[in-house]
C-alpha positions as CSV (number, residue, x, y, z in Angstrom):
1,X,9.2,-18.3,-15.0
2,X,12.9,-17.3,-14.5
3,X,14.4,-14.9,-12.6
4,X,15.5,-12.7,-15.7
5,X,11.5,-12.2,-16.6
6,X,10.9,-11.3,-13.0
7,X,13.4,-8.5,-13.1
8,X,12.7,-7.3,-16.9
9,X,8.8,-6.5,-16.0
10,X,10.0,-4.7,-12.6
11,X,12.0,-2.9,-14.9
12,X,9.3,-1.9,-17.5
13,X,6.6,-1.3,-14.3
14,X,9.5,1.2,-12.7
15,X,10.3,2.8,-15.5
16,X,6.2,3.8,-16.3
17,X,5.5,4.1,-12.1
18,X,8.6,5.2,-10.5
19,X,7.4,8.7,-11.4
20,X,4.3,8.8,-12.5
21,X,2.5,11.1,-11.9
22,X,4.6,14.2,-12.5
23,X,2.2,16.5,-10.3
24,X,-0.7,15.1,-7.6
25,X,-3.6,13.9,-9.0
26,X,-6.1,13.1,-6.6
27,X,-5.2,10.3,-4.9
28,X,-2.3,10.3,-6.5
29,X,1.5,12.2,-6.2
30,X,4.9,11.3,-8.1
31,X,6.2,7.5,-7.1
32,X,3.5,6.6,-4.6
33,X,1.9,3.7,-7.1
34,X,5.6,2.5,-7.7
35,X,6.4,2.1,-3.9
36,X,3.0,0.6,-3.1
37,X,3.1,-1.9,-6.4
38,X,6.9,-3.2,-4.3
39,X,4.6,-3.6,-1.0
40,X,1.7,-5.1,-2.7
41,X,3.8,-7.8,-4.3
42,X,6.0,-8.1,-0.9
43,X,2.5,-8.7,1.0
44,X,0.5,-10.9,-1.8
45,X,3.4,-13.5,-1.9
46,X,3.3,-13.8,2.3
47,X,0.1,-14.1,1.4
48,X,0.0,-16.7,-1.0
49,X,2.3,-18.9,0.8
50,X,-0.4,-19.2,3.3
51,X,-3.1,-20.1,0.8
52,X,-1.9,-22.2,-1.5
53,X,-1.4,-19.6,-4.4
54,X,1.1,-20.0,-7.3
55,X,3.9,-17.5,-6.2
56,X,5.2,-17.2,-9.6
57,X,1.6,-16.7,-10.9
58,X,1.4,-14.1,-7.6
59,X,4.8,-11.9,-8.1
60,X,4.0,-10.9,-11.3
61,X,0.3,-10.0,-11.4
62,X,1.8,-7.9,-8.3
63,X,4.1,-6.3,-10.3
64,X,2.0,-5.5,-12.8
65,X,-1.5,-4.6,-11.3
66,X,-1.2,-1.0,-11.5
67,X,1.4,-0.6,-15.0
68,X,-1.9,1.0,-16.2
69,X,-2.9,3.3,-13.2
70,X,-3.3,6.3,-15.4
71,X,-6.4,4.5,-16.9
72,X,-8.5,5.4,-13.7
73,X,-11.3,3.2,-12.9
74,X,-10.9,1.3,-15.9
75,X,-7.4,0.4,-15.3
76,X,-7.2,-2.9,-14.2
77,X,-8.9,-4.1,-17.4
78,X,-6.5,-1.5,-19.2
79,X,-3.5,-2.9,-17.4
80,X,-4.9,-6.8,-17.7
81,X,-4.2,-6.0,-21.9
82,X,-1.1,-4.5,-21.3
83,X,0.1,-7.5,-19.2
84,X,-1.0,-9.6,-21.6
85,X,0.9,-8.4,-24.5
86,X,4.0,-7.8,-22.3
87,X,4.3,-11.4,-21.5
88,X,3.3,-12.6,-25.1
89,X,6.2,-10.7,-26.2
90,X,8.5,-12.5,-23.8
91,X,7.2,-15.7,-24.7
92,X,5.5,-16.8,-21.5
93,X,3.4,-19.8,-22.0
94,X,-0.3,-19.0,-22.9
95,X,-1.9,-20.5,-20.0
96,X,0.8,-19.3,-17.2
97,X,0.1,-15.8,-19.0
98,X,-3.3,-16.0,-19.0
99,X,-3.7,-16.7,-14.9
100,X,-1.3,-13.7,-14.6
101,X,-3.9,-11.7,-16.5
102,X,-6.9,-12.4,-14.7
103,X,-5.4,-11.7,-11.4
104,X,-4.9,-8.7,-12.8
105,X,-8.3,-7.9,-14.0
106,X,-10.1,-8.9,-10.9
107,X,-7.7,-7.0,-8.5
108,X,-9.6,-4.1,-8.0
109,X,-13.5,-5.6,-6.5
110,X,-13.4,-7.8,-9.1
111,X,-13.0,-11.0,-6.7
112,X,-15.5,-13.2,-4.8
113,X,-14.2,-16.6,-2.5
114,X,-14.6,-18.5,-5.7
115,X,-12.0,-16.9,-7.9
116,X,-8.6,-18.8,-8.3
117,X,-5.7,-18.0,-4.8
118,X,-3.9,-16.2,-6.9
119,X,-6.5,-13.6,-7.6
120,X,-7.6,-13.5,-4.1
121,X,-3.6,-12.9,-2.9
122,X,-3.7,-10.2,-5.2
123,X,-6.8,-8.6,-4.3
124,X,-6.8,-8.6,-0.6
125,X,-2.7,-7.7,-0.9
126,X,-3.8,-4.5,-3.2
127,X,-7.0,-3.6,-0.5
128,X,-5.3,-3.8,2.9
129,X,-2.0,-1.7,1.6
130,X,-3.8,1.1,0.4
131,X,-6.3,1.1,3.1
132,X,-5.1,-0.4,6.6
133,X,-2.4,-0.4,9.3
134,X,0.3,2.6,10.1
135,X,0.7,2.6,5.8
136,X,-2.8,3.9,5.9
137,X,-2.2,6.4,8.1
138,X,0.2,7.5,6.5
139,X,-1.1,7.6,3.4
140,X,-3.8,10.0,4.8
141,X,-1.9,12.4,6.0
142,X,-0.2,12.5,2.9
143,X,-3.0,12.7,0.6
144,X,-4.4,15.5,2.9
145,X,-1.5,17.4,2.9
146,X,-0.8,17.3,-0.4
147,X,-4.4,19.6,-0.8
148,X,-3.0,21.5,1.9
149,X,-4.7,20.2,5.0
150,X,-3.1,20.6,7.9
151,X,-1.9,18.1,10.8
152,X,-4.7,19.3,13.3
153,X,-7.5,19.3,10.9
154,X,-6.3,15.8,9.7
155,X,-5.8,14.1,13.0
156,X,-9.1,15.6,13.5
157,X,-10.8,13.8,10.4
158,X,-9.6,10.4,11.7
159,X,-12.4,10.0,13.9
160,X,-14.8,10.1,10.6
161,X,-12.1,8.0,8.4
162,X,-11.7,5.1,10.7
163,X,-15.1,3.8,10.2
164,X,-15.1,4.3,6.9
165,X,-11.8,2.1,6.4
166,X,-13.5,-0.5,8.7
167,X,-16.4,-0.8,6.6
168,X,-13.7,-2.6,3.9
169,X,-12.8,-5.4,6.1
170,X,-15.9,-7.4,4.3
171,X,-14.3,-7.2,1.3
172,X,-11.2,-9.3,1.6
173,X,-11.9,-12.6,0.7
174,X,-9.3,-14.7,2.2
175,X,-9.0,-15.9,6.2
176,X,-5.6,-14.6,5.8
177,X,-5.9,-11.6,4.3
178,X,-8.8,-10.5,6.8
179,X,-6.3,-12.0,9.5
180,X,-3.3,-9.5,8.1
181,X,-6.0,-6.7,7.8
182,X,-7.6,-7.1,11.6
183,X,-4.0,-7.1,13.0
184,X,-3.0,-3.7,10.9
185,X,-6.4,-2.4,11.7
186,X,-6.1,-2.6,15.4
187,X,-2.8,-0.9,15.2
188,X,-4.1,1.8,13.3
189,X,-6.7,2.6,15.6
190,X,-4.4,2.8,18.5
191,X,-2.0,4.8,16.5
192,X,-4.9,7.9,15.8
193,X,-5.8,7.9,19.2
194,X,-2.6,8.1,20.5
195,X,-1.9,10.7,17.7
196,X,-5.2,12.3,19.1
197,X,-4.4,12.6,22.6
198,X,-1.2,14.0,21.8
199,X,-2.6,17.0,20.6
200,X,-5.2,17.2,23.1
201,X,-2.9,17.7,25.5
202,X,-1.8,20.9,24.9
203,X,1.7,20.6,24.0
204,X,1.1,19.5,20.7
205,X,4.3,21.1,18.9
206,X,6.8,19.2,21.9
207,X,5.3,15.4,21.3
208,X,7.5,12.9,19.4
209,X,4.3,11.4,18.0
210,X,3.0,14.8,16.4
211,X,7.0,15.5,14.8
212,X,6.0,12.2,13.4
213,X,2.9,13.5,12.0
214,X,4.3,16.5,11.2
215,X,7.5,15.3,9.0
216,X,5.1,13.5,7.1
217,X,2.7,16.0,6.4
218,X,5.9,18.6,5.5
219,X,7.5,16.0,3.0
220,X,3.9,15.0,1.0
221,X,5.1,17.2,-2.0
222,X,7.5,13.6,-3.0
223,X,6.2,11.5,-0.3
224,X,7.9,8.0,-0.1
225,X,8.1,6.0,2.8
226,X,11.2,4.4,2.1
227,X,12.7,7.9,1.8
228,X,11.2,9.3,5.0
229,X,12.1,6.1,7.4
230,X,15.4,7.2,8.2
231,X,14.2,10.7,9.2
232,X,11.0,9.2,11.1
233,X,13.8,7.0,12.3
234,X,16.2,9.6,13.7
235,X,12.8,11.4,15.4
236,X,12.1,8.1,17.3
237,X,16.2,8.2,18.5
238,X,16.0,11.2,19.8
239,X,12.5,10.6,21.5
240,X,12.2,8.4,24.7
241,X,8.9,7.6,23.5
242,X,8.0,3.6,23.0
243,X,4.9,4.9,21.2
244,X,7.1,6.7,18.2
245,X,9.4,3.8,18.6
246,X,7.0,1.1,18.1
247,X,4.9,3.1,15.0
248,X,8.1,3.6,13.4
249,X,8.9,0.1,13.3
250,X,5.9,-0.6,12.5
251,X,5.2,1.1,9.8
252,X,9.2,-0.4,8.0
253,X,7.7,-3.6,8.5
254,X,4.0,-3.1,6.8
255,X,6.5,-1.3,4.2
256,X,8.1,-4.4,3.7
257,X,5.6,-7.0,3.6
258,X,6.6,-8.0,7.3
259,X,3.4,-7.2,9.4
């Protein structure tokens, strides 16, 4: 696998993600699936390095896990037969392709312990970014907003989400990836019931971690994360708040693949 294949299919996966879809669907707004296909790959590799996966096997099932999002609940099967003709085209050998392809096709609950590392980097990558640590917060705010909830109601709704996104932990199946999700979960936790004492305490509109909450919840029409860091950034400047400073940086480094 060279570099130039690497870059051609994040190419092809931008050019069908970076904007897809045009108007929220669901679960769903304009560039979210492109944004979290970079973090899925970002976190699957640190991933695979501590399981003994195939990186090169790894970076491109990442890459192209979702290429087929559109598909719904079918879509990893969708995007396993896209994936497959996309690297036939380019030549990749047979078998390398066809370990790419199954990562793909089991990505989405498709896994159990016995399944090949690279599957299982995949997998547990694709789980905890959509579902754990300050990115998950953040991604529900966003999806709520974006069907017009508002901050209070949604901080509100945290106490009823937060079990329900600690009921996934059993379905990771690597030490590593549970590992990864614990740590994000723990943080996430602390972050809603900081965010939930803030506006408990009557001065909801004045707290640096509400204008966190808040910018968020304003921008969810286009919501990007790597757009909104420098803004998040500048309210955690101007606040002498180690809380806002802390989920700020946070929240960069589960963007990158860091935490």
């Amino acid at each position: 696998m060279t570099d130039t294949l690497v870059a051609d299919i994040e190419a092809i996966v931008r050019d069908r993600l970076a904007d897809w879809p045009a108007t929220w669907e669901g679960y769903h707004w304009p560039g979210y699936t492109w944004e979290h296909t970079l973090r899925v790959r970002d976190l699957a590799l640190r991933l695979a390095g501590e399981i003994g996966a195939d990186a090169r096997v790894v970076e491109l099932a990442a890459l192209l896990h979702d290429i087929d999002k559109a598909a719904g609940s079918e879509h990893a099967a969708v995007g396993a037969e896209t994936a497959a003709r996309l690297l036939a085209e380019r030549g990749v050998p047979i078998d390398f392709a066809a370990r790419v392809v199954d990562a793909i096709a089991t990505h989405a609950g498709g896994n159990t312990p016995e399944h090949p590392a690279e599957n299982l980097a995949l997998g547990d990558a694709d789980l905890i970014d959509a579902n754990f640590g300050l990115v998950g917060v953040w991604r529900f705010v966003t999806i709520r907003a974006g069907h017009g909830t508002g901050v209070e109601e949604t901080i509100a709704a945290m106490e009823e989400w937060l079990p329900r996104k600690d009921a996934l932990l059993v379905l990771l199946n690597t030490d590593a990836g549970r590992a990864v999700a614990l740590e994000r979960t723990a943080r996430m936790h602390e972050f809603c019931a900081d965010l939930a004492s803030a506006l408990a305490d009557g001065s909801a509109d004045d707290t640096p971690l509400l204008a966190l909450a808040r910018h968020i919840n304003a921008h969810c029409a286009r919501g990007s994360i790597i757009d909104q860091l420098p803004a998040l950034r500048a309210i955690a400047a101007e606040a002498d708040h180690a809380g806002v400073r802390a989920a700020v940086a946070r929240l960069a480094d589960e963007a990158a693949g860091r935490a």
